[in-house]
C-alpha positions as CSV (number, residue, x, y, z in Angstrom):
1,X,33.4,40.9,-44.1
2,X,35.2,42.7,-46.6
3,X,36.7,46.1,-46.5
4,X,35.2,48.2,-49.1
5,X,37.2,50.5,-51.4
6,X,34.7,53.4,-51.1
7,X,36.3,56.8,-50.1
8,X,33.8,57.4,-47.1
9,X,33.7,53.0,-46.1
10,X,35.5,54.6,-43.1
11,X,34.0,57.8,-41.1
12,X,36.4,59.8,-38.5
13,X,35.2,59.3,-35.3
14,X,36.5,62.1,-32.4
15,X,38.1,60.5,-29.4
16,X,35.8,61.8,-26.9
17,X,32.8,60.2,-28.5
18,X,34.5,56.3,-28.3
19,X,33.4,55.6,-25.2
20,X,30.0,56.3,-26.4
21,X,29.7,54.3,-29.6
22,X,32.8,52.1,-29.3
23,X,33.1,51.6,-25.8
24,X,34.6,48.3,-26.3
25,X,37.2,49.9,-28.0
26,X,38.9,51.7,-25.2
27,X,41.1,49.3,-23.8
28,X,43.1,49.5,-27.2
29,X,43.4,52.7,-27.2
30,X,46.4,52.4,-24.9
31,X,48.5,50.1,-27.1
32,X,52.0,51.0,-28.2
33,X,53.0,52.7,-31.4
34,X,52.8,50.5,-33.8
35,X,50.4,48.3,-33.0
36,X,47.3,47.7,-34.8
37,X,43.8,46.1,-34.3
38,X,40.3,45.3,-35.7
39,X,37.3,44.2,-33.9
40,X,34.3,43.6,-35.6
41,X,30.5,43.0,-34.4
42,X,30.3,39.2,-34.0
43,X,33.1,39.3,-31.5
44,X,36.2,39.0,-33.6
45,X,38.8,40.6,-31.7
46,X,43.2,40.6,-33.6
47,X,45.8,42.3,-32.6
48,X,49.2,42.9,-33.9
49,X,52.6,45.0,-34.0
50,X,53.2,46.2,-37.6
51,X,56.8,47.0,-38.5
52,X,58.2,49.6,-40.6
């Protein structure tokens, strides 16, 4: 899927609350500066370094 352009396509989620909605997010929580990811629900998992 696309990301949409909509203002509110993505909501702010507080870090305490990952481990209850996202919990499969966690583990990349701990990259290093820099690095980015996206995960989506049919098991798609990327992750890279962006430079600057």
């Amino acid at each position: 899927g696309e990301c949409s352009d909509a203002a509110d396509f993505f909501k702010p989620l507080h870090i305490e609350h990952i481990k209850d909605f996202f919990p499969h997010v966690e583990k990349y929580l701990a990259l290093s500066p820099n690095h980015k990811f996206i995960v989506d629900r049919n098991g798609y998992e990327d992750v890279w370094v962006e430079n600057e």
